[in-house]
C-alpha positions as CSV (number, residue, x, y, z in Angstrom):
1,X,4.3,51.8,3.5
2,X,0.8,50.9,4.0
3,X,-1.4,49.1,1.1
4,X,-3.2,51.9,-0.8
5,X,-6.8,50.5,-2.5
6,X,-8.2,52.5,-4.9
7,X,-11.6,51.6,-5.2
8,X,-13.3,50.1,-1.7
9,X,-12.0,47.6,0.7
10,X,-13.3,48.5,4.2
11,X,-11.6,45.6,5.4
12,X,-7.6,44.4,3.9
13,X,-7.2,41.6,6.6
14,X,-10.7,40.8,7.6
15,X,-10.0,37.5,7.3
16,X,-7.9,37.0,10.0
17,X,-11.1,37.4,11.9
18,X,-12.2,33.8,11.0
19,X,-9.6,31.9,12.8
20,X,-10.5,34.6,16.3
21,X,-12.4,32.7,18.5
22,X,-16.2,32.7,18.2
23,X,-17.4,34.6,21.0
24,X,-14.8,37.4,20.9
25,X,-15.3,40.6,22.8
26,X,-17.4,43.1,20.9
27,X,-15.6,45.8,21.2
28,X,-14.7,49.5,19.9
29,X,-11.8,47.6,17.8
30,X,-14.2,46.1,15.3
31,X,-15.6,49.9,14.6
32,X,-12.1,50.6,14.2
33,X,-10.9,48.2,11.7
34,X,-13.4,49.8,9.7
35,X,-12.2,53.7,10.0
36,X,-9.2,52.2,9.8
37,X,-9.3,50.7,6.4
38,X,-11.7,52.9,5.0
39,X,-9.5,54.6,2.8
40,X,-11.3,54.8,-0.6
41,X,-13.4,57.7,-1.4
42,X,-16.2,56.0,-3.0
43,X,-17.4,54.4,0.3
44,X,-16.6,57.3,3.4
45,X,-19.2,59.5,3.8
46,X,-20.8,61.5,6.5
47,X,-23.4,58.9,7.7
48,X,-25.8,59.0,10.5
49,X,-24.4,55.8,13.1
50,X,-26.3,53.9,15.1
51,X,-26.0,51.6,17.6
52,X,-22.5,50.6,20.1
53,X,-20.6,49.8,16.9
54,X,-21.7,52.9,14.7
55,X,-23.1,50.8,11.8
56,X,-23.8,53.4,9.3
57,X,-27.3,54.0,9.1
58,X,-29.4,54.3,5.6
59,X,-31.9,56.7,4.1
60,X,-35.3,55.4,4.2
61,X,-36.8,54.5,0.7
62,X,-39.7,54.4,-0.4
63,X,-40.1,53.9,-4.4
64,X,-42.5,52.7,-6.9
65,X,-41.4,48.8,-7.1
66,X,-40.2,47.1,-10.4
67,X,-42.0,44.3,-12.1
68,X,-38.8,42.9,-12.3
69,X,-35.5,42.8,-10.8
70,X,-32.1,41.0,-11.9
71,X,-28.7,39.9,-10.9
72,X,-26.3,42.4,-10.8
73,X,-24.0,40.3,-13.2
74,X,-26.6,41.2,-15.9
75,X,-27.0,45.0,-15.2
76,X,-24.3,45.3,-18.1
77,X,-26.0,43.5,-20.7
78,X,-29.5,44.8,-20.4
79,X,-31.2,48.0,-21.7
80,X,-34.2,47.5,-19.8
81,X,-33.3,50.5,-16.8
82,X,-36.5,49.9,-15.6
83,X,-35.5,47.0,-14.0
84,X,-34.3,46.6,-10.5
85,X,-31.1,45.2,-9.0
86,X,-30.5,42.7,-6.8
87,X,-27.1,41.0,-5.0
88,X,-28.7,37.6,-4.0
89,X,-25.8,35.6,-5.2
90,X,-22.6,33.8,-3.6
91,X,-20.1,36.1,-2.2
92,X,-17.3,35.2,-4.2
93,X,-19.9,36.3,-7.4
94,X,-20.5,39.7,-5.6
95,X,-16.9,40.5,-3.9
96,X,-16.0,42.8,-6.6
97,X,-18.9,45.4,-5.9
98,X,-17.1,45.7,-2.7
99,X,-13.8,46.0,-3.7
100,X,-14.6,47.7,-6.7
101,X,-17.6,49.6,-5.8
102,X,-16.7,52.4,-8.7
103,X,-17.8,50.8,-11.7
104,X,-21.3,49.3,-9.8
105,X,-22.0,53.2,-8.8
106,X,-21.6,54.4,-12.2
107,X,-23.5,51.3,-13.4
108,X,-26.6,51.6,-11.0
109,X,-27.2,55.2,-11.7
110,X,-29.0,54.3,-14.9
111,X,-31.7,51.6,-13.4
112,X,-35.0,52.3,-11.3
113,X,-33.4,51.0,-7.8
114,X,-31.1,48.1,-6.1
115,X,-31.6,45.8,-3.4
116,X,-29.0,46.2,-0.9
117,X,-25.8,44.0,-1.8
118,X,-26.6,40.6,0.3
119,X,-23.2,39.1,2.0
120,X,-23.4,35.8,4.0
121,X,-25.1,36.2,7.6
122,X,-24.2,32.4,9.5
123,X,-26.2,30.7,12.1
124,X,-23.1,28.5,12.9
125,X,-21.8,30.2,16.5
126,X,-17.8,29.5,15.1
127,X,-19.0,32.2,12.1
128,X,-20.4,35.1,14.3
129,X,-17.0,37.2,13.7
130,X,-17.5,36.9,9.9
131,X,-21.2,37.4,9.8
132,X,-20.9,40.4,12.2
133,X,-18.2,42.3,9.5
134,X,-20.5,41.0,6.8
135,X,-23.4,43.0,8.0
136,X,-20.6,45.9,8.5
137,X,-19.8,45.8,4.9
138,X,-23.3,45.7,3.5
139,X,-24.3,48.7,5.6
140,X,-21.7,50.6,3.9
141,X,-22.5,50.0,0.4
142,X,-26.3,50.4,0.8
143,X,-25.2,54.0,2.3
144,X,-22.9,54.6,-0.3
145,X,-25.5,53.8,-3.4
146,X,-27.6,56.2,-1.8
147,X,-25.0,58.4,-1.3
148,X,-24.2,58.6,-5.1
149,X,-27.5,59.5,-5.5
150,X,-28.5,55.3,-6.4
151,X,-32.4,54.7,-4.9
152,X,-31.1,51.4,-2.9
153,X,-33.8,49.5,-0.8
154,X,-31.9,48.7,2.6
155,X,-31.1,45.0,3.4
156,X,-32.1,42.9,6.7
157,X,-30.1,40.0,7.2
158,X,-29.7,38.4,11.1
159,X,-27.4,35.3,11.6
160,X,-26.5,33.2,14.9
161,X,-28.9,35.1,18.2
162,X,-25.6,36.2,19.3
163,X,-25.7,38.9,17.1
164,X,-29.3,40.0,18.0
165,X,-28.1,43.4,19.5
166,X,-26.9,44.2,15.9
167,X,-29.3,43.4,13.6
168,X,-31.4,46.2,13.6
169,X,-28.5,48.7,13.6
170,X,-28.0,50.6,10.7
171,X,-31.7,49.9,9.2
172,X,-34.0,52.9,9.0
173,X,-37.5,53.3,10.2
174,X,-40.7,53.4,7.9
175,X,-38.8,52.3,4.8
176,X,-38.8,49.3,2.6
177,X,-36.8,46.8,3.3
178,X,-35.2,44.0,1.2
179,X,-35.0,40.5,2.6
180,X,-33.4,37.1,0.9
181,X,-35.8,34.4,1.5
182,X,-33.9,31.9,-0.7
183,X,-33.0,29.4,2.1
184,X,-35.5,29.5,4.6
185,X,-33.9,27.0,7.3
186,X,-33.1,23.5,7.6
187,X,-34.5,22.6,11.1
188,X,-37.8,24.0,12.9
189,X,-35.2,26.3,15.2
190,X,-34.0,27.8,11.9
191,X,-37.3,28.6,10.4
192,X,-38.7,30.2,13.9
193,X,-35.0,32.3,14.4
194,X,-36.2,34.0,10.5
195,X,-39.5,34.3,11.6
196,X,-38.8,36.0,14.7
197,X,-36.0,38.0,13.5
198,X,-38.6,39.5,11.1
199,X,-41.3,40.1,13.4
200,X,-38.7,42.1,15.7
201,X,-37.6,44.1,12.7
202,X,-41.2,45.4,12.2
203,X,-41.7,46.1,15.5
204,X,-38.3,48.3,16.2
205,X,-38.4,49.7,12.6
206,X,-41.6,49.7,11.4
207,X,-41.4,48.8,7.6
208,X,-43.9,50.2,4.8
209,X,-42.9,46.5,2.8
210,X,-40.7,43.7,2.8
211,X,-39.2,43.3,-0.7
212,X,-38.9,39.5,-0.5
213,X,-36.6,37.8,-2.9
214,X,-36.8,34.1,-3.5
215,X,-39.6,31.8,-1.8
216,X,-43.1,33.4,0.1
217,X,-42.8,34.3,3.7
218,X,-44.2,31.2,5.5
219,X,-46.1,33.5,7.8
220,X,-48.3,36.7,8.2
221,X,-45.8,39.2,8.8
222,X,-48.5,41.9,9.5
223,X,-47.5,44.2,6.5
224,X,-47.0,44.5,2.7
225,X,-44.4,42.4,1.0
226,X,-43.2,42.4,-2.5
227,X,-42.7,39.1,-3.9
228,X,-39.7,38.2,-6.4
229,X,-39.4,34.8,-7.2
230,X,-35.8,33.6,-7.1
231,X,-33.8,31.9,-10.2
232,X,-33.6,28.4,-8.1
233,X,-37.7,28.3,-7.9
234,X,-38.0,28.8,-11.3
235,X,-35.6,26.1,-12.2
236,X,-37.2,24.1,-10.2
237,X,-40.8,24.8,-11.3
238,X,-39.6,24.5,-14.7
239,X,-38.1,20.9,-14.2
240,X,-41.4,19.8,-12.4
241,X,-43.2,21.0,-15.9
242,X,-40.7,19.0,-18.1
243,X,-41.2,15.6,-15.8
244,X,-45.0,16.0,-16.4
């Protein structure tokens, strides 16, 4: 008898896909391991697709922004709903609102909007099957929180150039969109693959802002952005102040 999951899991042997090798064959099987384990009602839903691989495709948003936004860990401990929420954390820290998306849904209903939930994108070529089922997966949720009725600011993430002819799948035009700048690249190559990734989503999609969580952009992107500083900047501002 097959595994039954109750709440989520898109994906019961994704992992496999790690030891695949890296430049696998992009084909209609990926789509279907996700049909395929999409079992729980909390995440199917009747969603635009887009693109050869039918990412799901979200609402646009546009919202009044929050003064503030924070981790999703904390949504249970504070009253302030006029907060935002945001998923810019290690993936073990945020599995859970995958595989348990329930409790998050109920949760989120209460606050003024959330960011969509952020899993790891890769620049490393050996991690393109991973980061290519991680975009998957964060597709899904950001249509499922809007779904359930949850204002959820759509996510950009990009990864190796390999997966170029996915990244703007599933992201909708004239919407804001939510970017993690927390790492910004360790080499020059690195910082100009961001920088151009971001200039070809405002030219296919056209964004109204870039919610931008973590550092500055490090260049004119050519329309609004929303600045949240991240928790490791103001650590480290706060150490520079206690050394002087």
């Amino acid at each position: 008898m097959a595994k039954q999951y109750s709440e989520g899991v898109l994906f019961p042997d994704f992992d496999s896909l790690i030891t695949k090798p890296p430049m696998i064959a992009y084909d209609e099987s990926i789509r279907l391991r996700v049909i395929r384990g999409a079992i729980s009602p909390y995440v199917i839903g009747n969603y635009e697709m887009e693109g050869e691989l039918h990412f799901p495709k979200a609402a646009a948003v546009n919202i009044t922004l929050p003064e503030r936004i924070i981790p999703f860990d904390e949504a249970r401990k504070t009253l302030d709903t006029q907060v935002g929420i945001h998923h810019f954390m290690y993936d073990d820290r945020i599995c859970t609102v995958w595989t348990r998306p329930l409790p998050y849904i109920l949760r989120y209903r209460h606050f003024c909007c959330v960011l969509g939930v952020d899993f790891s994108v890769y620049n490393e070529e050996e991690m393109i099957p991973i980061s290519l089922m991680n975009m998957i997966k964060s597709r899904y949720l950001i249509c499922t929180f809007q779904k359930y009725g949850i204002p959820t600011i759509p996510l950009f993430t990009f990864g190796h150039p390999a997966l170029e002819r996915w990244w703007y799948d599933g992201i909708p035009e004239y919407s804001q969109i939510a970017i993690c700048n927390v790492s910004i690249g360790k080499t020059q190559e690195e910082r100009e693959l961001r920088q151009y990734a971001i200039n070809g989503l405002i030219k296919h999609k056209h964004p109204t802002t870039l919610v931008v969580y973590g550092r500055p952009l490090a260049f004119d992107p050519g329309v609004e952005a929303k600045f949240y500083e991240g928790k490791l900047s103001k650590f480290k501002k706060a150490y520079r102040h206690e050394d002087n």
